[in-house]
C-alpha positions in Angstrom: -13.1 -3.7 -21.7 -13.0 -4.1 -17.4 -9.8 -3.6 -15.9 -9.0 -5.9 -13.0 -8.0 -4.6 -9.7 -7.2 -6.3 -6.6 -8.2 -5.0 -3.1 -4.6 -3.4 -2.9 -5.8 -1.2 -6.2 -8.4 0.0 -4.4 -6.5 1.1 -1.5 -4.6 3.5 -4.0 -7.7 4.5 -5.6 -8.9 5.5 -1.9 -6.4 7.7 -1.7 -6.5 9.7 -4.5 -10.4 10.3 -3.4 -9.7 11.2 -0.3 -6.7 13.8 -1.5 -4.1 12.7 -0.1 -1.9 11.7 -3.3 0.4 14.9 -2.7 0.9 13.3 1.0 1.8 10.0 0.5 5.3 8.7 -0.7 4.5 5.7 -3.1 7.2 3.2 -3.5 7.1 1.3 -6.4 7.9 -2.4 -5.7 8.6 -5.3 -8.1 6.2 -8.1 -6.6 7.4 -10.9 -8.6 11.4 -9.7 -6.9 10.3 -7.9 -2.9 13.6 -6.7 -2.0 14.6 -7.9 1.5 14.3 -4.3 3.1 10.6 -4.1 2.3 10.1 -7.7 4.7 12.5 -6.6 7.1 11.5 -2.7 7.2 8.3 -1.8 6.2 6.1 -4.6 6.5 7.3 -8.3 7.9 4.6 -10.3 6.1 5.7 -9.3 2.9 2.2 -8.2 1.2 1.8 -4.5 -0.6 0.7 -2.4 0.4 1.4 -0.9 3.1 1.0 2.2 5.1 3.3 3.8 7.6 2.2 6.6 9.6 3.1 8.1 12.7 5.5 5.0 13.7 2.8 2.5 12.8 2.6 0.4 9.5 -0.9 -0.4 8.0 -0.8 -3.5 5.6 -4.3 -4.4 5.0 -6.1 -3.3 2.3 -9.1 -3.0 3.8 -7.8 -1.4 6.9 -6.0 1.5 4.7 -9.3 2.3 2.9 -11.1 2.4 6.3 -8.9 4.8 7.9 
C-alpha cells in the first residue's frame, strides 16, 4: 500500500534528512479550521507550510526544500 503525500509532506520529510527536526518548532494546524492568527501572523495567504527564519517567512514548498 502507497501513502499519498502532497508537496507540503515532502517539505517535512526534507527536514528530517537534512537534521534539522530538533531545530524547528512544528505547529500543528487544523487545515479544514486555520485559525485567524496563522493568516494574520505567520503567513497571509493562508497555505501550510510555512517557514519563518531570521524575520522572513518561507511558504512554498518547494522553496523550503530548496533552502
Amino acid at each position: 500500500m502507497g501513502v499519498a503525500m502532497g508537496v507540503a509532506g515532502a517539505a517535512l520529510l526534507s527536514i528530517g534528512s537534512m537534521g534539522l527536526q530538533n531545530q524547528i518548532k512544528l505547529v500543528a494546524i487544523d487545515l479544514l479550521d486555520r485559525p485567524n492568527w496563522y493568516k494574520e501572523k505567520v503567513y497571509p495567504p493562508n497555505q501550510v507550510p510555512a517557514l519563518e527564519h531570521n524575520g522572513k517567512v518561507i511558504g512554498e514548498s518547494l522553496d523550503l526544500i530548496r533552502k
